[in-house]
N, C-alpha and C positions, 0 to 999 in steps of 0.2 A: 481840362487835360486829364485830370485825374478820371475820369468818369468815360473818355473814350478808350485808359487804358483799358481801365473794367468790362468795358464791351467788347475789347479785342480781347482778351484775353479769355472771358467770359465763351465768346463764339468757338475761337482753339480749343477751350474744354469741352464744350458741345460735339467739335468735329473731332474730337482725339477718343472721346468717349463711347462714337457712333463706329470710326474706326477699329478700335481697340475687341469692341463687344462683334464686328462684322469678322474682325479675322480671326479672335479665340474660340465662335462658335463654330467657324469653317474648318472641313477637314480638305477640304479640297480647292482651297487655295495654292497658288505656289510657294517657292521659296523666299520670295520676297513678304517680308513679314508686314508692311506696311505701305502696297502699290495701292496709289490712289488711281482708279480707273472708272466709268462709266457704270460699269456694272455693280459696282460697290453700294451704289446708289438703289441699286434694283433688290437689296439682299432689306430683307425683315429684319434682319437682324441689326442691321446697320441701323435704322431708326428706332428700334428699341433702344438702342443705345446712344442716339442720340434725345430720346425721349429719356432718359439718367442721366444724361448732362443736364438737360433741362430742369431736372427734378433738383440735382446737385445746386446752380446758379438759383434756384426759386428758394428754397431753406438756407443760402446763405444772405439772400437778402431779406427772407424773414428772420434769421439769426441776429445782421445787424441791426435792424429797425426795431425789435425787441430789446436789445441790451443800450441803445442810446440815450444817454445822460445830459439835457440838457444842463449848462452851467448855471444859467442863472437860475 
């Protein structure tokens, strides 16, 4: 369970980080600060940013796999 959280949750930062990077490098977007639409998908910049989400999820599973302590 724990581990499907992390995938979902893992994917939203993915897709929030690909949104985030498509509408602050656009000037000509609308007033809608976060319309998910078709063409969001067609902007470079949207997968740039979703290529930093991906970078984000990859360092923090090298983060915890690095710092893990087995007990015995």
């Amino acid at each position: 369970m724990h581990s499907l959280l992390h995938l979902g949750l893992g994917a939203i930062l993915v897709l929030a980080c690909g949104a985030a990077t498509a509408r602050f490098t656009s000037f000509s977007t609308p007033a809608e600060p976060f319309a998910w639409n078709m063409s969001l998908l067609k902007r470079r910049a949207f997968w740039i940013g979703v290529f930093v989400g991906l970078m984000f999820l990859y360092s923090d599973y090298k983060f915890d796999k690095a710092f893990v302590h087995p007990i015995a």
